[in-house]
N, C-alpha and C positions, 0 to 999 in steps of 0.2 A: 553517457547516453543511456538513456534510460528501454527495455524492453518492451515490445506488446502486451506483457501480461504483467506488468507493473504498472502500465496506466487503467487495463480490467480492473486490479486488485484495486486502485486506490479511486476510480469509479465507484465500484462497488463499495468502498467504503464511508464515501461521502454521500452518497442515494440513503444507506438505510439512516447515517446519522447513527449508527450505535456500533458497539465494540462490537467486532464479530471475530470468527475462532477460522483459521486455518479450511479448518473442515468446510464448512459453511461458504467460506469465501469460494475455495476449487469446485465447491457445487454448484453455485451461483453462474462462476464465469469459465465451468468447463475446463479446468484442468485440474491435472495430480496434488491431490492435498501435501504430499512431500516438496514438491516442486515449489506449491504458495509458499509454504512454510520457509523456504530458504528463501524467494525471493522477500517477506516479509522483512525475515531477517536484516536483507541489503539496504530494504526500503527505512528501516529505522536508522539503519549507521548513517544513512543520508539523511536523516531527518525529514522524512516526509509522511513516518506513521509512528505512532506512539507504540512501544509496546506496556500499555496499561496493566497487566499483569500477569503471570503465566498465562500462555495459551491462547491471551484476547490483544485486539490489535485495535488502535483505531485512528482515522487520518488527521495529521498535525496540521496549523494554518499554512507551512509552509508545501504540504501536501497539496491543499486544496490552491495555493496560489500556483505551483505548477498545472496542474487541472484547466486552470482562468485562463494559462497563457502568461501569467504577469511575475511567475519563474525561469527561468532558462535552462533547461537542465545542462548547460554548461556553468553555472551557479553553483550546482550542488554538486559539496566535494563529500569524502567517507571520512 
């Protein structure tokens, strides 16, 4: 089961269309940049955000087909 601030974060990352940092993202959607940071974290073991390279994050298809509705997040396993 996926968090409230795992569907902001991957919102957020499908709006701007580009890789954004941790920082950026808890500014955006209002929470602790420690806190994105770790849920990022989760969100990639689940495959639903790239981590593109230190620091930057950005949402995978299977991200944005959760997003659609046309994932189940009983689907995605770690």
């Amino acid at each position: 089961m996926q968090l409230p601030v795992d569907n902001r974060i991957l919102e957020a990352l499908a709006h701007t269309e580009m890789d954004l940092t941790p920082t950026v993202i808890a500014r955006d959607i209002g929470y602790d940049r420690k806190y994105v940071n770790t849920r990022l974290g989760d969100l990639a073991a689940k495959g639903l955000v790239d981590r593109v390279e230190r620091g930057w994050y950005a949402i995978t298809d299977d991200g944005r087909a959760y997003l659609n509705g046309d994932l189940d997040a009983s689907e995605i396993t770690d």
